[in-house]
C-alpha angles and dihedrals in degrees: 000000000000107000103229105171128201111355148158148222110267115219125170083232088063094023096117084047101053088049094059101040121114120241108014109144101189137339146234124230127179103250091219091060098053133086105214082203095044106040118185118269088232090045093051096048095052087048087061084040092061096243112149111240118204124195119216130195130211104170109059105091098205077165096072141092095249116070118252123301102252093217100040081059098044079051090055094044084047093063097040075058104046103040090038094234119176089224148004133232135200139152149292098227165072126269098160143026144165120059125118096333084066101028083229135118108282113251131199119209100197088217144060108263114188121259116240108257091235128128084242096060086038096056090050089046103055094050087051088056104055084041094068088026086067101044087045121090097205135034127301127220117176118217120231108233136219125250149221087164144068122198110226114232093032113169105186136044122244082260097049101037085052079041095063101033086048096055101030087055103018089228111154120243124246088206098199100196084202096060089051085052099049091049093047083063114040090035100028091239122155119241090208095058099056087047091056088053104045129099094244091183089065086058109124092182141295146267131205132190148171138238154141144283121211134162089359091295118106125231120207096210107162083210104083133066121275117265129224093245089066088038085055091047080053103056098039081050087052096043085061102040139011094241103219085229140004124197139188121233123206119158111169146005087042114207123218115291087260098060086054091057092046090060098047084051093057089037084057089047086048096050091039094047075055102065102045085064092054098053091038090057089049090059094051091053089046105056091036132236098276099061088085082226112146116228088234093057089044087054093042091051086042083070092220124138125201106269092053094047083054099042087185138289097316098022124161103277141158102255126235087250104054090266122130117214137185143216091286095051097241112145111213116265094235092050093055110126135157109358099001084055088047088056086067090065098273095131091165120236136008120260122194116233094233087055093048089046088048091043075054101050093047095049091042090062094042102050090046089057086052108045081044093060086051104038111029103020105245116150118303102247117251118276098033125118092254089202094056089046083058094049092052099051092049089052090044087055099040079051092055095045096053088043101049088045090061103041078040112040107157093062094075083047099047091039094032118187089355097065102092102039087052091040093057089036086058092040086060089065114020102056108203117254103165126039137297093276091047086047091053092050090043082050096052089047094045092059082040102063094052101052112258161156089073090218113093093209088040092054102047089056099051087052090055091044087059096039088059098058099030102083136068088264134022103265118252118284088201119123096233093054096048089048085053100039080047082047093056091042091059101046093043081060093064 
């Protein structure tokens, strides 16, 4: 695995910043927002530059019952192309369900919602996941997601479900030390535990997050500092294994530039405090248990500080799973085990087409009763904690409303302080199934058709707004064609 080093999110709102901090080895951008034929000034600079530039994908879905989108996946393959990344990421989730599996409206959630850790999901999963593997030019890791939710019935742990996917496919991991915490807080899971039973040669980096806790229920924001918990998830996952990359997100209410750095400082302490564990550890192993010889005497008398135990995000370390591997992150050929094994085309058992169609059937019905619950406010199946559902539509609806405002930003002018409370009033009953731009529209003509705002000036705004961005194409600006568009108006009145 390509060896990337420290890096951060890149977002056009921190774009100049990015560009002037110290020390960052290679970048993430999120692979919808990006124009494979109009890249970004800042990302092709940083492309001269050298800087690594990751796309990564948050609308696939490889979680879900359908099988991947093919031109979602030609768009994906699009971007690895254009921005010469050595890899691509995505997700371990569902954004969408219903359609023709289900024989039920199709429904959009807006969000990544976790996939339930049965054989029947896995198996899904794992065809979903050749599936892109094979339309992708380049590698694919998939990323482990944060929770509100537990799916009743679950048969794995997060370690064992990314176990099984990663050596039945041979796909990287994105491990996010955020989204183990989070989980650790709203389902009580352990962090350390899903680190002890993960492949950690199949690792492809890291990524690590804030957030915030309310109402005992964790928030991963993107948009808060990290906290020492993660930082803590970081350094019990580096003193295991040397990640090939570790990045920063941050995805909203972006700090100064300073702040940034600050983070990426603590995030290199973590990783180095990390690593002397590791080699401390090592030592011990090494002089036995019965030489009375403290770990921290072995590592003194090694002579090592630090930094050289760290070596660096990437440094040369004995692996978690008895692999050794170098600066340049291969692991040897004859240490390969698990996912790294798999790579080599050992994709683990047989499944026969009818059981992974039926695995698809049932988790298509599954996943629409649920996104149906959250989006469009039919009954909570049964066995699922009713309160956090709630939690997590209102969070899905309080999402939508901040997105469409900002693909969208003239809606929250032209509605002022009125935008969010109609908006959510609309969400309740309007659940989303295009994207964020077709949901602001449905939105406008929603108002529209009963009759608001109250406002007349408001209101004709808004209808122009709409009539704008309805159409195939923007309407003239040209002063002939709105005479003639005022002219109709006004004889349509008579």
């Amino acid at each position: 695995m390509e060896r990337l080093g420290t890096g951060i999110g890149w977002r056009p709102e921190i774009a100049d910043a990015v560009e002037r901090m110290p020390g960052i080895d290679w970048v993430e951008a999120v692979a919808e927002n990006v124009c494979p034929g109009h890249l970004p000034d800042s990302l092709r600079r940083l492309r001269e530059r050298g800087v690594t530039v990751v796309p990564h994908g948050v609308s696939l879905g490889l979680g879900g019952a359908d099988r991947p989108d093919a031109g979602r996946l030609t768009a994906l393959a699009e971007r690895a192309e254009a921005l010469g990344s050595p890899l691509v990421t995505e997700h371990i989730a569902f954004v969408r369900a219903g359609g023709p599996l289900t024989a039920s409206p199709h429904l959009e959630a807006g969000h990544l919602l976790p996939v339930p850790r049965t054989r029947d999901a896995l198996d899904v999963l794992c065809e979903n996941v050749r599936i892109a593997q094979d339309a992708l030019p380049v590698p694919l890791a998939v990323e482990n997601i944060a929770a509100l939710i537990c799916w009743p019935g679950e048969e794995m742990t997060e370690g064992q479900f990314l176990y099984d996917l990663a050596d039945r496919t041979g796909v990287r991991l994105l491990i996010d030390v955020a989204n183990l915490h989070t989980n650790h807080v709203n389902r009580g899971e352990d962090p350390a535990k899903a680190l002890a039973e993960l492949p950690l040669e199949a690792i492809a980096y890291v990524h690590v997050a804030g957030g915030f806790e309310r109402d005992g229920v964790w928030h991963d924001s993107h948009a808060h500092p990290v906290p020492r918990p993660v930082l803590d998830i970081l350094t019990d996952l580096a003193a295991r294994v040397s990640p090939p990359g570790v990045l920063l997100e941050r995805d909203d209410n972006f700090p100064a530039p300073a702040e940034l750095e600050n983070e990426l400082t603590s995030i290199r302490r973590a990783l180095e405090a990390g690593a002397v564990e590791c080699v401390k550890a090592e030592l011990r192993a090494a002089a036995g248990t019965s030489t009375g010889v403290r770990g921290d005497e072995l590592f003194a008398a090694a002579g090592a500080g630090p930094r050289e135990a760290a070596g660096g995000v990437g440094g040369t370390r004995q692996t978690g799973t008895g692999g050794v591997t170098g600066g340049s992150g291969a692991v040897r050929r004859g240490d390969e085990t698990g996912a790294a094994e798999a790579t080599r085309g050992a994709f683990g058992r047989p499944h026969q087409q009818e059981e992974v169609d039926g695995a698809r059937q049932r988790l298509a019905l599954a996943q629409a009763a649920l996104l149906s619950a959250l989006v469009a406010g039919t009954p909570v199946p049964e066995g699922f904690d009713r309160v956090r559902v709630g939690v997590q539509a209102r969070a899905l609806a309080a999402k939508r409303a901040d997105v469409v405002a900002k693909v969208a930003p003239e809606l929250p002018v032209i509605l002022g302080d009125g935008y969010r409370t109609a908006f959510l009033g609309y969400a309740q009953t309007q659940p989303m199934t295009s994207g964020y731009r077709r949901d602001a529209l449905t939105f406008a003509e929603h108002l529209l058709s009963t009759g608001r705002p109250g406002d007349p000036g408001a209101r004709r705004e808004l209808r122009e707004w709409w009539l704008d961005r309805s159409g195939p194409a923007p309407r003239s600006r040209r002063p002939a064609h709105r005479l003639a568009r005022a002219t109709r108006r006004v004889l349509s009145r008579r």
